[in-house]
Backbone as ProteinMPNN parsed JSONL, in Angstrom:
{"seq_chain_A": "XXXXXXXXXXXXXXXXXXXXXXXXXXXXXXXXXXXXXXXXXXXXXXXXXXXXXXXXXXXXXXXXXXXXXXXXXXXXXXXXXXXXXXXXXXXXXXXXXXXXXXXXXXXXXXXXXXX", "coords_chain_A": {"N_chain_A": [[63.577, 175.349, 87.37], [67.018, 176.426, 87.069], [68.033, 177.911, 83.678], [70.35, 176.894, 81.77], [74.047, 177.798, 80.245], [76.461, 177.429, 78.265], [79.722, 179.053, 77.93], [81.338, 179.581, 75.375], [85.14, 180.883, 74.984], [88.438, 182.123, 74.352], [89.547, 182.712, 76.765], [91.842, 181.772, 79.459], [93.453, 181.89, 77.46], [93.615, 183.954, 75.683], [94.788, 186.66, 73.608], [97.03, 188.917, 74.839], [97.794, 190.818, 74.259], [96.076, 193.357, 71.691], [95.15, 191.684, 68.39], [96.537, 191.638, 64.931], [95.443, 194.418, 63.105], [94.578, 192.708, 60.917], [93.712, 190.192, 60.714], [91.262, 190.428, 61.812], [87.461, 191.015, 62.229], [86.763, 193.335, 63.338], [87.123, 196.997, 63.691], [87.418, 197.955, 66.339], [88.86, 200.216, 68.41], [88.988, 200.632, 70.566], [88.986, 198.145, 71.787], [90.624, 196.162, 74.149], [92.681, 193.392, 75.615], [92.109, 193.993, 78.417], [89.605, 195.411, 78.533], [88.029, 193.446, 77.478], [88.249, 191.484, 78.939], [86.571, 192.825, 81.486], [84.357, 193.082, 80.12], [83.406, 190.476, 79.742], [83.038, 189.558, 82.282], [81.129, 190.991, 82.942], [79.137, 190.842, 81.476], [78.735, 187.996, 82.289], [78.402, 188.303, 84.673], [75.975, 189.719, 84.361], [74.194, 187.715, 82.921], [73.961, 185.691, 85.145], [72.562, 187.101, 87.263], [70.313, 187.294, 85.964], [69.13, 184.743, 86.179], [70.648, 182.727, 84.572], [72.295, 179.758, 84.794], [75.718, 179.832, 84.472], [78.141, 177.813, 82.796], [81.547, 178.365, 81.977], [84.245, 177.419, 79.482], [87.516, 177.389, 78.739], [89.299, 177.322, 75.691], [91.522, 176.441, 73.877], [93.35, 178.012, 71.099], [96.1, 177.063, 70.771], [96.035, 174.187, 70.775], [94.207, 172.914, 69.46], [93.182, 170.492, 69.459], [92.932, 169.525, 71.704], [91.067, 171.236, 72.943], [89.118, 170.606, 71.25], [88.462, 167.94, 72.097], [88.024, 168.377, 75.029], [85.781, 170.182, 74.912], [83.582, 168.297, 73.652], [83.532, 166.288, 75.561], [82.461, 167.873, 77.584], [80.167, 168.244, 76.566], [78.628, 165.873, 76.359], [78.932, 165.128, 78.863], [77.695, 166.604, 80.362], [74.476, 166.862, 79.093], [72.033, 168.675, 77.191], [71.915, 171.094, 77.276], [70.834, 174.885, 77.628], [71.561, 176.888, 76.021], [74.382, 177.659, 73.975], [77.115, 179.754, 73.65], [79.158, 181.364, 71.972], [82.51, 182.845, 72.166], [83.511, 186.328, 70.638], [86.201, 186.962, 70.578], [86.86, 183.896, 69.763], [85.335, 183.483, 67.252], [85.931, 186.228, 65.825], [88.19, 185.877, 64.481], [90.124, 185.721, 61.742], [92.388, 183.961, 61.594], [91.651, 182.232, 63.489], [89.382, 180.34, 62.112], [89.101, 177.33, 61.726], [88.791, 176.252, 63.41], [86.696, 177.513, 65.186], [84.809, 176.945, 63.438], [84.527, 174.123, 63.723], [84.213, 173.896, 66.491], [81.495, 174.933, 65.725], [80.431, 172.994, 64.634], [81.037, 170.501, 66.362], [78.923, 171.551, 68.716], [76.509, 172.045, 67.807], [76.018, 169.027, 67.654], [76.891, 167.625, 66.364], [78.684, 166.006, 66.834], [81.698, 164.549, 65.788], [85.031, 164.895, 66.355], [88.075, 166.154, 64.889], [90.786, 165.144, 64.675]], "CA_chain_A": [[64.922, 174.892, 87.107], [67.6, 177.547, 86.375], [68.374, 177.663, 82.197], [72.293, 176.585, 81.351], [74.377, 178.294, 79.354], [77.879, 177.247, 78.138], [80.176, 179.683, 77.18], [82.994, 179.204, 74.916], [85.963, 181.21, 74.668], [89.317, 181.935, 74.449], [89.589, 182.959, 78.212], [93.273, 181.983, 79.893], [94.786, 181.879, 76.217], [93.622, 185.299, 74.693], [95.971, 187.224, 73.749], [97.848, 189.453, 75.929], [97.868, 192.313, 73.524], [95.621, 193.439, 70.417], [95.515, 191.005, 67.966], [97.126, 192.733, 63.932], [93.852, 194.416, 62.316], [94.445, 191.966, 59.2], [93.049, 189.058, 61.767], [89.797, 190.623, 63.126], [86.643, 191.556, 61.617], [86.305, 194.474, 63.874], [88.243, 197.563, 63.75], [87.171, 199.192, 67.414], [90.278, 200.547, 69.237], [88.759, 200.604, 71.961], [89.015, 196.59, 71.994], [92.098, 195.976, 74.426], [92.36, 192.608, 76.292], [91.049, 194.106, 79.958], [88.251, 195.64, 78.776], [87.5, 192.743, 76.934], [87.675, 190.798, 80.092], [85.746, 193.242, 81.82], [83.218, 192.955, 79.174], [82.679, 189.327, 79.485], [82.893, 189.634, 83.376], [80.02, 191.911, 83.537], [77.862, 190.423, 80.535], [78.407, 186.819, 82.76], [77.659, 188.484, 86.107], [73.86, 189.993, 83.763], [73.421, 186.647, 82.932], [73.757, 184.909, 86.426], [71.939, 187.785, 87.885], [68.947, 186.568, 85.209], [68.827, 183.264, 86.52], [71.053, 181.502, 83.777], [73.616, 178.733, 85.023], [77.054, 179.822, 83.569], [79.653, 177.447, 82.433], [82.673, 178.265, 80.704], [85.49, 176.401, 78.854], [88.263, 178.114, 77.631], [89.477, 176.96, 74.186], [93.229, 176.783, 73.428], [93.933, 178.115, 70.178], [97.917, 176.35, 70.15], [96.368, 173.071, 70.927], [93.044, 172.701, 69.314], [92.65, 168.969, 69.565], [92.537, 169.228, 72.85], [90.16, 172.24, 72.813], [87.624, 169.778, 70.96], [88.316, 167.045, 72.921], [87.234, 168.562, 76.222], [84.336, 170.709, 74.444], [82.886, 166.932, 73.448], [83.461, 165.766, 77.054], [81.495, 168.513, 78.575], [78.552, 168.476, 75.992], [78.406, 164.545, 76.535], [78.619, 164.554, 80.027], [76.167, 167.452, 80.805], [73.544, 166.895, 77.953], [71.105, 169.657, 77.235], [72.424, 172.672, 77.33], [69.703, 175.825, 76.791], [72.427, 178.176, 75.042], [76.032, 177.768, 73.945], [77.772, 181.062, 73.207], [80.903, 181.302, 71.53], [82.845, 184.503, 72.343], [83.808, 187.147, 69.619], [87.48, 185.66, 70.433], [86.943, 182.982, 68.781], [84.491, 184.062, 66.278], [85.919, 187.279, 64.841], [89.789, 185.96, 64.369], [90.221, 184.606, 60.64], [93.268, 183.379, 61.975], [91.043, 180.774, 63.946], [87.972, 180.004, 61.364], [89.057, 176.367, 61.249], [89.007, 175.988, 64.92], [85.365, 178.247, 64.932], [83.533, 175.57, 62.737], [84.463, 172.698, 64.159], [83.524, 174.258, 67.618], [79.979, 175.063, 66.109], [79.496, 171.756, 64.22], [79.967, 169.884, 67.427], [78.03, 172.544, 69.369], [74.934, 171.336, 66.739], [75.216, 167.515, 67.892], [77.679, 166.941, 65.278], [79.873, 164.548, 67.471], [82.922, 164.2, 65.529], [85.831, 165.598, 66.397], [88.447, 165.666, 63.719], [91.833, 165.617, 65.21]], "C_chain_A": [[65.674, 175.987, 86.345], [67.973, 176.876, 85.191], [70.143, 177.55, 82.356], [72.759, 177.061, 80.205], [76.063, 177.868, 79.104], [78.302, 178.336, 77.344], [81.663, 179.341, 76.918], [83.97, 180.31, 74.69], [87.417, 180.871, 74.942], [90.213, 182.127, 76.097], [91.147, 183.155, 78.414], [94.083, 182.373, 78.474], [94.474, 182.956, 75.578], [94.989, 185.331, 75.07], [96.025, 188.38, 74.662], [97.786, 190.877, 75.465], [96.735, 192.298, 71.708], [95.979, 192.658, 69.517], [95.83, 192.241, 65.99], [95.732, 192.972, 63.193], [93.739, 193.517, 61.372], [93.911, 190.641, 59.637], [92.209, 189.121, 62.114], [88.908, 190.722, 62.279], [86.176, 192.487, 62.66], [87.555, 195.358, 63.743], [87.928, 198.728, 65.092], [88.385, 198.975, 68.094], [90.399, 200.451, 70.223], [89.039, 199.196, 72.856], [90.504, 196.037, 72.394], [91.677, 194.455, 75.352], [91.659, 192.672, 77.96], [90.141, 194.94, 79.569], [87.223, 194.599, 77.879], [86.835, 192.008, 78.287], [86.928, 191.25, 80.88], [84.375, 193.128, 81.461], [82.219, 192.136, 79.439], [82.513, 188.467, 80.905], [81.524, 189.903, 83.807], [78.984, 190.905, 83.055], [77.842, 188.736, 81.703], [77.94, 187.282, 83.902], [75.68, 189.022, 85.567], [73.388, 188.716, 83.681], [72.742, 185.632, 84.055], [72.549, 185.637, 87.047], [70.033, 187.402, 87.038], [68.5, 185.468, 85.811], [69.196, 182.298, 85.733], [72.467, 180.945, 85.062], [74.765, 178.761, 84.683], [78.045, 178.742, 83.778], [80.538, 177.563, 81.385], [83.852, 177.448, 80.463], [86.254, 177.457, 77.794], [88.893, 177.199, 76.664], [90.787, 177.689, 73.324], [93.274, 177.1, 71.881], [95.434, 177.02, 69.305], [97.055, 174.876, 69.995], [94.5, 172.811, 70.436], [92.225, 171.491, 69.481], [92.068, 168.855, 70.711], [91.137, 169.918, 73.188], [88.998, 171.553, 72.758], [87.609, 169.105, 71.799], [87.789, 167.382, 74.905], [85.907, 169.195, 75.734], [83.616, 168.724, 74.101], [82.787, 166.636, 74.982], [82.616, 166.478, 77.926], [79.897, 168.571, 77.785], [78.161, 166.96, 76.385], [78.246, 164.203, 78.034], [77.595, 165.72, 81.01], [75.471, 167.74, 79.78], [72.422, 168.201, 78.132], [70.954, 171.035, 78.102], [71.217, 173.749, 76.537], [70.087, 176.7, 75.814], [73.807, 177.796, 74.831], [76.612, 179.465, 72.986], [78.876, 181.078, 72.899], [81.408, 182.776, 71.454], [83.285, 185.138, 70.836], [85.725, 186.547, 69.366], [88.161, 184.837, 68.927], [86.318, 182.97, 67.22], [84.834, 184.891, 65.591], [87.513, 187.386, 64.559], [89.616, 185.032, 63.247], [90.997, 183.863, 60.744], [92.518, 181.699, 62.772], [89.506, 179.954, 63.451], [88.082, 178.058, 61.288], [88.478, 175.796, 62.784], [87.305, 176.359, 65.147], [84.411, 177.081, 64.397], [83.974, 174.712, 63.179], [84.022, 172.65, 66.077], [82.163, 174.274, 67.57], [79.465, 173.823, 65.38], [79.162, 170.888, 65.722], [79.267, 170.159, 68.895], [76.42, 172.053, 69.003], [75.111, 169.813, 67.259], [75.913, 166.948, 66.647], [78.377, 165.431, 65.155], [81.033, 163.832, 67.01], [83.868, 165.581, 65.868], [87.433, 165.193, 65.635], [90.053, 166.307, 64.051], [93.437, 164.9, 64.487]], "O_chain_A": [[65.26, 176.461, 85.286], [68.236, 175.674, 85.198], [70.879, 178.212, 83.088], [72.13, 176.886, 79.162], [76.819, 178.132, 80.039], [77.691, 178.704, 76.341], [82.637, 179.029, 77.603], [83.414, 180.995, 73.831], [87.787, 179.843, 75.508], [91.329, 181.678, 76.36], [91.787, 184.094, 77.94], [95.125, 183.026, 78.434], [95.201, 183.058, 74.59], [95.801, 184.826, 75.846], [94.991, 188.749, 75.22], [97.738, 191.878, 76.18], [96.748, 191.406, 70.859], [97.207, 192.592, 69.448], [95.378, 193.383, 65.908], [95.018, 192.064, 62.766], [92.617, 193.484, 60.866], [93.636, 189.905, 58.689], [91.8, 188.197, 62.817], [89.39, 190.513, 61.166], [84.969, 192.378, 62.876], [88.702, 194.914, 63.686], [88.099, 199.944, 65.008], [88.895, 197.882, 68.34], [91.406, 200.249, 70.901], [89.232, 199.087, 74.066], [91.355, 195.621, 71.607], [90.521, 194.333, 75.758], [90.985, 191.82, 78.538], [89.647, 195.429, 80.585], [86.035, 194.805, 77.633], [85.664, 191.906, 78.652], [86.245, 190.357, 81.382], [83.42, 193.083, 82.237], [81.003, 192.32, 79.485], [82.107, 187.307, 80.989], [80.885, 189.331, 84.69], [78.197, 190.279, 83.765], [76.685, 188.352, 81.876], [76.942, 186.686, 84.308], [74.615, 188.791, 86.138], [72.325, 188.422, 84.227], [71.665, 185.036, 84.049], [71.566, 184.966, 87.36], [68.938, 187.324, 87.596], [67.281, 185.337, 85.918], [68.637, 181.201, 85.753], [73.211, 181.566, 85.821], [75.203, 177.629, 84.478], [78.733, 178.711, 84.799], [80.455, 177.09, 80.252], [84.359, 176.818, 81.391], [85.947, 178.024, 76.745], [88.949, 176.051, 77.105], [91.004, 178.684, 72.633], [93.206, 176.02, 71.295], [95.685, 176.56, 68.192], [97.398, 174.278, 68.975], [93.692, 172.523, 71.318], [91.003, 171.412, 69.607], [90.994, 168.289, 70.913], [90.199, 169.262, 73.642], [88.078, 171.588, 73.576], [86.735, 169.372, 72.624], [87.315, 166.579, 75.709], [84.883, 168.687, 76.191], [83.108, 168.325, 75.149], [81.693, 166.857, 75.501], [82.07, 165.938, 78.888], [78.814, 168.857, 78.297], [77.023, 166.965, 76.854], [77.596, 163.237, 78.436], [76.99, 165.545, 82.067], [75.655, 168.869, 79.326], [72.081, 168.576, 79.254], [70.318, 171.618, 78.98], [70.783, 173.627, 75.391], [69.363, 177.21, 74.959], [74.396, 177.6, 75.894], [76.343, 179.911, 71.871], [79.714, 180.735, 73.732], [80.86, 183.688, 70.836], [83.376, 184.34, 69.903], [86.268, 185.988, 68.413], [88.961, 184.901, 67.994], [86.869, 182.476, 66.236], [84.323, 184.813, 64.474], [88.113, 188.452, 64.425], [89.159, 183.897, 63.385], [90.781, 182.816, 60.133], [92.832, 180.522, 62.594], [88.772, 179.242, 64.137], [87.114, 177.483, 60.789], [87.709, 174.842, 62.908], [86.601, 175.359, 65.289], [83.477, 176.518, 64.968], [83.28, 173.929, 62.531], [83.654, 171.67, 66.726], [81.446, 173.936, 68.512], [78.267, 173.544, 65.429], [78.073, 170.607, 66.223], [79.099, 169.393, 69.844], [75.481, 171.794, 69.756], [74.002, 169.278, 67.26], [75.523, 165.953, 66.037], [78.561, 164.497, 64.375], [81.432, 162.789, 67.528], [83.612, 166.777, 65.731], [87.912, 164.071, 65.799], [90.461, 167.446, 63.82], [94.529, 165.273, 64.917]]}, "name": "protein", "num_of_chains": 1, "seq": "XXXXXXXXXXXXXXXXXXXXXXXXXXXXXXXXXXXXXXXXXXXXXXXXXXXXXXXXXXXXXXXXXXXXXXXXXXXXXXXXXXXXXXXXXXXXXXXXXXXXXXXXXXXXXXXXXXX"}
């Protein structure tokens, strides 16, 4: 049975352009939105090519309620997931740390979503 992997990011709603260094915890220059997407093109085509299952869910920033509210709907209605990955995205923007933990509490089996 192939392994499942959900991946979370910001996908359709990145941004469009570099986000202001005072927002990131990285400072590589090199980090523009298409070679991001390239990035996370390739790294999902290594994984498939492994034999994991990819699904992703992108994860609105403007509208976070909603964000949770489908992340709950897909962990609840496909239970037992082998990996969830949360992109750098979402992860390395202080701008979205509130949004970040409440993605990885109910990632853990938390099951509230606090809208």
């Amino acid at each position: 049975m192939p392994k499942t992997l959900l991946l979370l990011g910001l996908g359709k709603y990145a941004p469009t352009s570099p986000p202001p260094p005072s927002t990131t915890t990285t400072t590589d220059s090199n980090l523009t939105p298409s070679t991001i997407k390239a990035a996370v093109a390739s790294q999902t085509s290594t994984l498939s090519s492994l034999g994991f299952t990819c699904t992703k869910l992108d994860l609105n920033p403007s509208d976070p309620n909603d964000s949770l509210l489908r992340l709950k709907q897909l962990l609840t209605s496909q239970p037992g997931w082998d990996g969830i990955v949360i992109g750098f995205g979402l992860r390395g923007n202080v701008e979205l740390t509130e949004l970040f933990e409440k993605v990885v509490n109910l990632s853990r089996g938390g099951g509230e979503v606090w809208v």
